[in-house]
Biopython code that builds the backbone (N, CA, C, O; Angstrom):
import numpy as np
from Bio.PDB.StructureBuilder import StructureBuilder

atoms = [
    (1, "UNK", "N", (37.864, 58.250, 30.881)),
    (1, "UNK", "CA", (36.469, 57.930, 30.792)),
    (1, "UNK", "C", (35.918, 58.590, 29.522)),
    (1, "UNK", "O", (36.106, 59.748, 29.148)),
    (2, "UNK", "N", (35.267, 57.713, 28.990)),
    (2, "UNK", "CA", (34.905, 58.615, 27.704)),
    (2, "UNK", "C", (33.018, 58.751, 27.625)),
    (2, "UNK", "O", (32.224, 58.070, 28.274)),
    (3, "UNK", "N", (32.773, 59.578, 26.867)),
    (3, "UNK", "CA", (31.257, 60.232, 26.839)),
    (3, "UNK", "C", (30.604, 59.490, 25.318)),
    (3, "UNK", "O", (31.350, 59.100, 24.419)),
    (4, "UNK", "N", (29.460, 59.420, 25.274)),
    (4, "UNK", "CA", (28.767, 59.033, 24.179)),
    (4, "UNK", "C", (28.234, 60.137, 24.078)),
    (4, "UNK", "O", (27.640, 60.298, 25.144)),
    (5, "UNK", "N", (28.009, 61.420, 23.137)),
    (5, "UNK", "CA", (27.138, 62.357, 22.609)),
    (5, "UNK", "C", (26.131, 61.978, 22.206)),
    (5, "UNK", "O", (26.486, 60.986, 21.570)),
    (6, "UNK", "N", (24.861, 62.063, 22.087)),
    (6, "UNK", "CA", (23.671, 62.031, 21.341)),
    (6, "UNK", "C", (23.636, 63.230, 20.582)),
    (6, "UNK", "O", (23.941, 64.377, 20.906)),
    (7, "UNK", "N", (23.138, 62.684, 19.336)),
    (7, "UNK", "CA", (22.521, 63.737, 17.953)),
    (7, "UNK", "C", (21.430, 64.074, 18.310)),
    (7, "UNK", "O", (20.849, 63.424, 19.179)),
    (8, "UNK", "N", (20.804, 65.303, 17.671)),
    (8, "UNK", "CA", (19.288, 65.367, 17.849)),
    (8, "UNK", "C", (18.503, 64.357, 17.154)),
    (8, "UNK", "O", (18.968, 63.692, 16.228)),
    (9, "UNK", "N", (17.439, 64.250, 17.550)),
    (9, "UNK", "CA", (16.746, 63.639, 16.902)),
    (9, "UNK", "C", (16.054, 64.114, 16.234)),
    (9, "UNK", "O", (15.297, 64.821, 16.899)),
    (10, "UNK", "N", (15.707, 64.177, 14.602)),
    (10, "UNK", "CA", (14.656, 65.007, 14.040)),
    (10, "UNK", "C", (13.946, 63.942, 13.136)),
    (10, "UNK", "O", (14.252, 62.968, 12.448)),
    (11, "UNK", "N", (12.488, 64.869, 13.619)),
    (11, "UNK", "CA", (11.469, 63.888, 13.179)),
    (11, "UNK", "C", (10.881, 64.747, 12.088)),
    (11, "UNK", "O", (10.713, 65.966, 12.119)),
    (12, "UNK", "N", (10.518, 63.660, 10.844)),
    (12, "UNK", "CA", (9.737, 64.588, 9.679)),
    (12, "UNK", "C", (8.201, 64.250, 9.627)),
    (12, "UNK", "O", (7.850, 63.330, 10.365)),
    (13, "UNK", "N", (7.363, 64.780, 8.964)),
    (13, "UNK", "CA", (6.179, 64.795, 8.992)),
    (13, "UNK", "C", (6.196, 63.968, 7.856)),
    (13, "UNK", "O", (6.940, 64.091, 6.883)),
    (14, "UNK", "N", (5.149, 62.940, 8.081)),
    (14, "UNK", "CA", (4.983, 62.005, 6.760)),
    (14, "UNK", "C", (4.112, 62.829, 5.952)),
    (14, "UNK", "O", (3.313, 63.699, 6.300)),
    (15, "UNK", "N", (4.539, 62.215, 4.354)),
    (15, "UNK", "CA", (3.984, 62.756, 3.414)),
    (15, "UNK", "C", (2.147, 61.878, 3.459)),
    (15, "UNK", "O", (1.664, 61.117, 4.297)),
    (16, "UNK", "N", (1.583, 62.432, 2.190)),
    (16, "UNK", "CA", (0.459, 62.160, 2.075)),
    (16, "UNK", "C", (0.093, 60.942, 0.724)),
    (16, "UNK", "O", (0.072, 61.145, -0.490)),
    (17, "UNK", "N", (-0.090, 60.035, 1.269)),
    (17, "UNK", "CA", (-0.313, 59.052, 0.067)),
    (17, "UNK", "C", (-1.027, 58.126, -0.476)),
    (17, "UNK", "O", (-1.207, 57.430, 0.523)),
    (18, "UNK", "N", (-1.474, 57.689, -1.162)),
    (18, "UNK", "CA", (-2.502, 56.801, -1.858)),
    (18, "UNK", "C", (-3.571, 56.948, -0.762)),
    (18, "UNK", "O", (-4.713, 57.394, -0.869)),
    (19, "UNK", "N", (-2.904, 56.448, 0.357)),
    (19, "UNK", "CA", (-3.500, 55.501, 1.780)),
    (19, "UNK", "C", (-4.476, 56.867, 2.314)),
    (19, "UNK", "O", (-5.557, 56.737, 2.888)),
    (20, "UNK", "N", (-4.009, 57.806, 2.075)),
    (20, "UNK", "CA", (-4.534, 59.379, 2.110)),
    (20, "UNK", "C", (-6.050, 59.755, 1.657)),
    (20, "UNK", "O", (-7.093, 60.110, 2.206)),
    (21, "UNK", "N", (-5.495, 59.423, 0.095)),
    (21, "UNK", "CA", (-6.698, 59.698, -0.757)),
    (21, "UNK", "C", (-8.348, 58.696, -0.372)),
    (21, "UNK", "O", (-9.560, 58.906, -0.415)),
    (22, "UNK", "N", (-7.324, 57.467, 0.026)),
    (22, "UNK", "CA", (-8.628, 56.476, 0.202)),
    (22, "UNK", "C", (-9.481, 56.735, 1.066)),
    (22, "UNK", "O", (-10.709, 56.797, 1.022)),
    (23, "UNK", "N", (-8.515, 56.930, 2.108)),
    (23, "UNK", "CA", (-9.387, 57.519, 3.600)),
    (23, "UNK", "C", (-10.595, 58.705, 3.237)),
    (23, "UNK", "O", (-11.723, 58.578, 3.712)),
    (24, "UNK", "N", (-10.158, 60.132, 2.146)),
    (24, "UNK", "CA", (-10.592, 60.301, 2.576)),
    (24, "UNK", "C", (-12.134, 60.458, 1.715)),
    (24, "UNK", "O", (-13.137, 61.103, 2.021)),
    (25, "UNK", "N", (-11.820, 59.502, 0.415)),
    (25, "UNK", "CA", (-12.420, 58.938, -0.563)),
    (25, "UNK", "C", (-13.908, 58.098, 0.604)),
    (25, "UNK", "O", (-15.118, 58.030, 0.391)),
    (26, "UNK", "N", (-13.105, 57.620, 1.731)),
    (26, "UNK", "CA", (-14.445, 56.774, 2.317)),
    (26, "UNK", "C", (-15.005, 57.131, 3.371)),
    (26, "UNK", "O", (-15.786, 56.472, 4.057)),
    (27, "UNK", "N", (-14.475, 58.608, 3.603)),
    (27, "UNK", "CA", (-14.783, 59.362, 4.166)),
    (27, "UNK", "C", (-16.702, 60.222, 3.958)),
    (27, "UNK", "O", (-17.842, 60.406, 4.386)),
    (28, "UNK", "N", (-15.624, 60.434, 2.900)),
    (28, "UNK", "CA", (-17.221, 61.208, 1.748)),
    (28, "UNK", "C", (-18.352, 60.604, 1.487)),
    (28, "UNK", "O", (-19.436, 61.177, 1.589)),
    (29, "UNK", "N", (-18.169, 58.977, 1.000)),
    (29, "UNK", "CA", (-18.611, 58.185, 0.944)),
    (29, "UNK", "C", (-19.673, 57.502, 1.851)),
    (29, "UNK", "O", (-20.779, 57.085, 1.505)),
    (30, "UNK", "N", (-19.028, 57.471, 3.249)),
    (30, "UNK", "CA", (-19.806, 57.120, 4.420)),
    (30, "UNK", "C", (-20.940, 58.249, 5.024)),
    (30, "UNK", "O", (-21.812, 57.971, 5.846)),
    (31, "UNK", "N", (-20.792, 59.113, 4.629)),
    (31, "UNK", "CA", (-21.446, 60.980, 4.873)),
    (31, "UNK", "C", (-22.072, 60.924, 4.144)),
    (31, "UNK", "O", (-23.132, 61.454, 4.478)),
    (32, "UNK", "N", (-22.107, 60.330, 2.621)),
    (32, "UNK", "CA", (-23.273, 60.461, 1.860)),
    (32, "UNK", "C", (-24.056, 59.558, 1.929)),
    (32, "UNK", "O", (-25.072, 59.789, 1.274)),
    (33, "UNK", "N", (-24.047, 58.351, 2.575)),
    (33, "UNK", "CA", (-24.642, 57.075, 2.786)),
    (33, "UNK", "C", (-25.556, 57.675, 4.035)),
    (33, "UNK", "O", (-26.785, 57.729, 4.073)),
    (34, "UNK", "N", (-24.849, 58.000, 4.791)),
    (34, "UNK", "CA", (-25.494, 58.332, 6.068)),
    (34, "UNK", "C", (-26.489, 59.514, 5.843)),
    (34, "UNK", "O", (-27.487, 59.552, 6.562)),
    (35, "UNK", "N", (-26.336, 60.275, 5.099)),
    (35, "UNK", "CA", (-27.337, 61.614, 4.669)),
    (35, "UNK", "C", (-28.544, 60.588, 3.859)),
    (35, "UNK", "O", (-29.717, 60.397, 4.181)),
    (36, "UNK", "N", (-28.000, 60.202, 3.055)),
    (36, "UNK", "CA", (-29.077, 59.418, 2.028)),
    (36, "UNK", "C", (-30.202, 58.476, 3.077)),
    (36, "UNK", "O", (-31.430, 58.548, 3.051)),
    (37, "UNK", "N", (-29.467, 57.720, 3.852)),
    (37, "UNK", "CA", (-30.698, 57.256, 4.906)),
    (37, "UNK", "C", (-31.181, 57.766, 5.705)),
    (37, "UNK", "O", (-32.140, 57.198, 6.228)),
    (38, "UNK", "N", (-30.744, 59.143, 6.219)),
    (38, "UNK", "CA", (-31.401, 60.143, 6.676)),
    (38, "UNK", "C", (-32.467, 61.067, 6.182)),
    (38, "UNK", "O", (-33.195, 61.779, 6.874)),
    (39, "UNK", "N", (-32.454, 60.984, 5.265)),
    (39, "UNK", "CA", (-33.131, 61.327, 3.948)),
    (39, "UNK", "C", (-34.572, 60.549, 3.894)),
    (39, "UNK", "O", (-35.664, 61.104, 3.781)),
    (40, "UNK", "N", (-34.376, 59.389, 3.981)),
    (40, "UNK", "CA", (-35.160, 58.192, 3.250)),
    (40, "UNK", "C", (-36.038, 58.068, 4.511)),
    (40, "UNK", "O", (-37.233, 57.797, 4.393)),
    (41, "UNK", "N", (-35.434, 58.272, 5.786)),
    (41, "UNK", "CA", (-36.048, 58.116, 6.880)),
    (41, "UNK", "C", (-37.062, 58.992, 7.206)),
    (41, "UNK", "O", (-38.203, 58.603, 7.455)),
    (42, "UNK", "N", (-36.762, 60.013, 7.219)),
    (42, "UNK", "CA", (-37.308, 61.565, 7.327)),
    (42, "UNK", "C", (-38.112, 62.152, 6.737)),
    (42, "UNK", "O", (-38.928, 62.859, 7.327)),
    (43, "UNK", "N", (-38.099, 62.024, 5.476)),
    (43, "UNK", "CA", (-38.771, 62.431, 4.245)),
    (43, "UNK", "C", (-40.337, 62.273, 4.369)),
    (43, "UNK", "O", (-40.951, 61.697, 5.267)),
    (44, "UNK", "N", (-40.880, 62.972, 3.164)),
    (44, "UNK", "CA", (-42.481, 62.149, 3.210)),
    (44, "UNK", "C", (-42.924, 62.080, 1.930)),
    (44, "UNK", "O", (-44.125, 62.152, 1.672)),
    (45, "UNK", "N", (-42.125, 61.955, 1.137)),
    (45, "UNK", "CA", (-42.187, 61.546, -0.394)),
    (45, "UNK", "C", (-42.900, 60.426, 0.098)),
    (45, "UNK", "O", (-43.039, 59.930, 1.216)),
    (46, "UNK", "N", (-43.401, 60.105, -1.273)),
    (46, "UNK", "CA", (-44.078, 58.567, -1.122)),
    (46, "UNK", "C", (-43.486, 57.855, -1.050)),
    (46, "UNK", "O", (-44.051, 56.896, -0.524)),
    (47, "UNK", "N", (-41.825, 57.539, -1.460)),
    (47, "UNK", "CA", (-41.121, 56.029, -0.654)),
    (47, "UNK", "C", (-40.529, 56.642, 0.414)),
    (47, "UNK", "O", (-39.382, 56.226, 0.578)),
    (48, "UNK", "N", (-40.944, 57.647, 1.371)),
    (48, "UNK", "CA", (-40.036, 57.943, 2.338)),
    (48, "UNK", "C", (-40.816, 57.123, 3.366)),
    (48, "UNK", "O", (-41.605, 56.278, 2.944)),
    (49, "UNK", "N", (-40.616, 57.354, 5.040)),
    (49, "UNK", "CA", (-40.832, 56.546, 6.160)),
    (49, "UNK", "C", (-42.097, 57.612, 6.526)),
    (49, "UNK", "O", (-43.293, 57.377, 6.695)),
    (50, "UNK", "N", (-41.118, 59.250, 6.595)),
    (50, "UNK", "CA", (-42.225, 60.502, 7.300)),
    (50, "UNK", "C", (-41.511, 60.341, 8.820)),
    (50, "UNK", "O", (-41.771, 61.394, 9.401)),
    (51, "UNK", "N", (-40.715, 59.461, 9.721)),
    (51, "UNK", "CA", (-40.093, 59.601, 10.923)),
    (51, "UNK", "C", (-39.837, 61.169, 11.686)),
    (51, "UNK", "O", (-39.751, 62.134, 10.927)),
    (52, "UNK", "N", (-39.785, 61.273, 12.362)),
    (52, "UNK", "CA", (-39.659, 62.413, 13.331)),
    (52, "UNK", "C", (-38.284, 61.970, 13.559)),
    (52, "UNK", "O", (-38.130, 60.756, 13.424)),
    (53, "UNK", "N", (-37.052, 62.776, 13.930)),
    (53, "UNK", "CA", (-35.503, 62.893, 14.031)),
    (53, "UNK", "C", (-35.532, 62.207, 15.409)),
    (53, "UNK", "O", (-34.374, 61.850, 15.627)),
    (54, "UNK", "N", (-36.424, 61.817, 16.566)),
    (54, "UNK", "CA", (-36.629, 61.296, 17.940)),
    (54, "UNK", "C", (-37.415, 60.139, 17.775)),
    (54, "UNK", "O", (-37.462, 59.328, 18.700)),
    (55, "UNK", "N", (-38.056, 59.940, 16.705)),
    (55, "UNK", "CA", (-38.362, 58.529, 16.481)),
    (55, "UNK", "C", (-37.235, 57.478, 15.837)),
    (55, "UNK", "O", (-37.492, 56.331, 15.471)),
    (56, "UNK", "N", (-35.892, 58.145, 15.778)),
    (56, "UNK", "CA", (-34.907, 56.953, 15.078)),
    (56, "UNK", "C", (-34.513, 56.610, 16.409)),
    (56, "UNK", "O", (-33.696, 55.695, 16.306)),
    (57, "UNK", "N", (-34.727, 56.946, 17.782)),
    (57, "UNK", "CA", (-33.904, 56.602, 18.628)),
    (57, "UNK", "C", (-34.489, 55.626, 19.802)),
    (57, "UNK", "O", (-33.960, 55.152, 20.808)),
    (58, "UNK", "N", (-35.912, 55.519, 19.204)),
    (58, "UNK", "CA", (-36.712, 54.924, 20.258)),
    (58, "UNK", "C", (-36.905, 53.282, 19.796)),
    (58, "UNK", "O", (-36.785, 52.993, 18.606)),
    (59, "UNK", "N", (-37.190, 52.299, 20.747)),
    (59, "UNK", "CA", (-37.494, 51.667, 20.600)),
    (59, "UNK", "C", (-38.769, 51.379, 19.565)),
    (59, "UNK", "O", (-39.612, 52.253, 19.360)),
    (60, "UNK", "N", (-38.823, 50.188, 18.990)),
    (60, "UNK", "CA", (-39.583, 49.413, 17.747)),
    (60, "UNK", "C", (-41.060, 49.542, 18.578)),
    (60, "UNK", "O", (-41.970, 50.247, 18.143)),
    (61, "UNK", "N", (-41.162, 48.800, 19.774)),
    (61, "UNK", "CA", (-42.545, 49.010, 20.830)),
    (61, "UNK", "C", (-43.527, 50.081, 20.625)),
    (61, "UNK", "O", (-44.738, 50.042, 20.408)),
    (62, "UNK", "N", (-42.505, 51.268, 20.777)),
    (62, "UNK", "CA", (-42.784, 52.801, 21.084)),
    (62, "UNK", "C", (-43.752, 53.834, 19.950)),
    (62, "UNK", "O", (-44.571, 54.748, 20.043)),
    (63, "UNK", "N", (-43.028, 52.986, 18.794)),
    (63, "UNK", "CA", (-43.010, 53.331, 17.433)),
    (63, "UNK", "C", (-44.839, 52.663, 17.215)),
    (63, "UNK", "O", (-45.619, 53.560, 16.893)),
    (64, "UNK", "N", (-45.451, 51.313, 17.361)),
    (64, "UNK", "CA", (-46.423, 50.952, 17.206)),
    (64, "UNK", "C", (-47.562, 51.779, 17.656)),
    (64, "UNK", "O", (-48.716, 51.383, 17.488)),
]
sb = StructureBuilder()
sb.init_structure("model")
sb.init_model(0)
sb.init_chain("A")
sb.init_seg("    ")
for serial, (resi, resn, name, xyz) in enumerate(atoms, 1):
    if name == "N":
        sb.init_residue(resn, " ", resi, " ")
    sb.init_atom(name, np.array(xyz, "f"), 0.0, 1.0, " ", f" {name:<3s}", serial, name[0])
structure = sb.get_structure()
C-alpha cells in the first residue's frame, strides 16, 4: 500500500502594485471631496450654506 505525502503549503504575501498606489491615490481623493463639501455646507462665508452638522441629516420639510 503506498502513501501520498503532502508538502507544506506556503503562502507569500502579495507584493504592492500599481493597483496599490491607485487605491490609495482615490482614497485621498474621496476624503478631500468629502471634507470640501463639508466645508461648503457648514461654513458661513458668503458662498457657504451656514448648515448645522444635524441639519445634513434631516429631511428637506424640516429644513423649511
Amino acid at each position: 500500500m503506498s502513501q501520498m505525502l503532502e508538502s507544506p503549503v506556503v503562502t507569500v504575501k502579495p507584493q504592492p502594485n500599481v493597483y496599490t498606489a491607485l487605491l490609495a491615490a482615490a482614497i485621498v481623493v474621496l476624503g478631500v471631496t468629502v471634507g470640501l463639501c463639508l466645508w461648503k455646507l457648514l461654513s458661513a462665508v458668503p458662498a457657504g450654506y451656514a448648515l448645522e452638522f444635524g441639519q445634513l441629516f434631516e429631511s428637506l420639510k424640516q429644513l423649511k
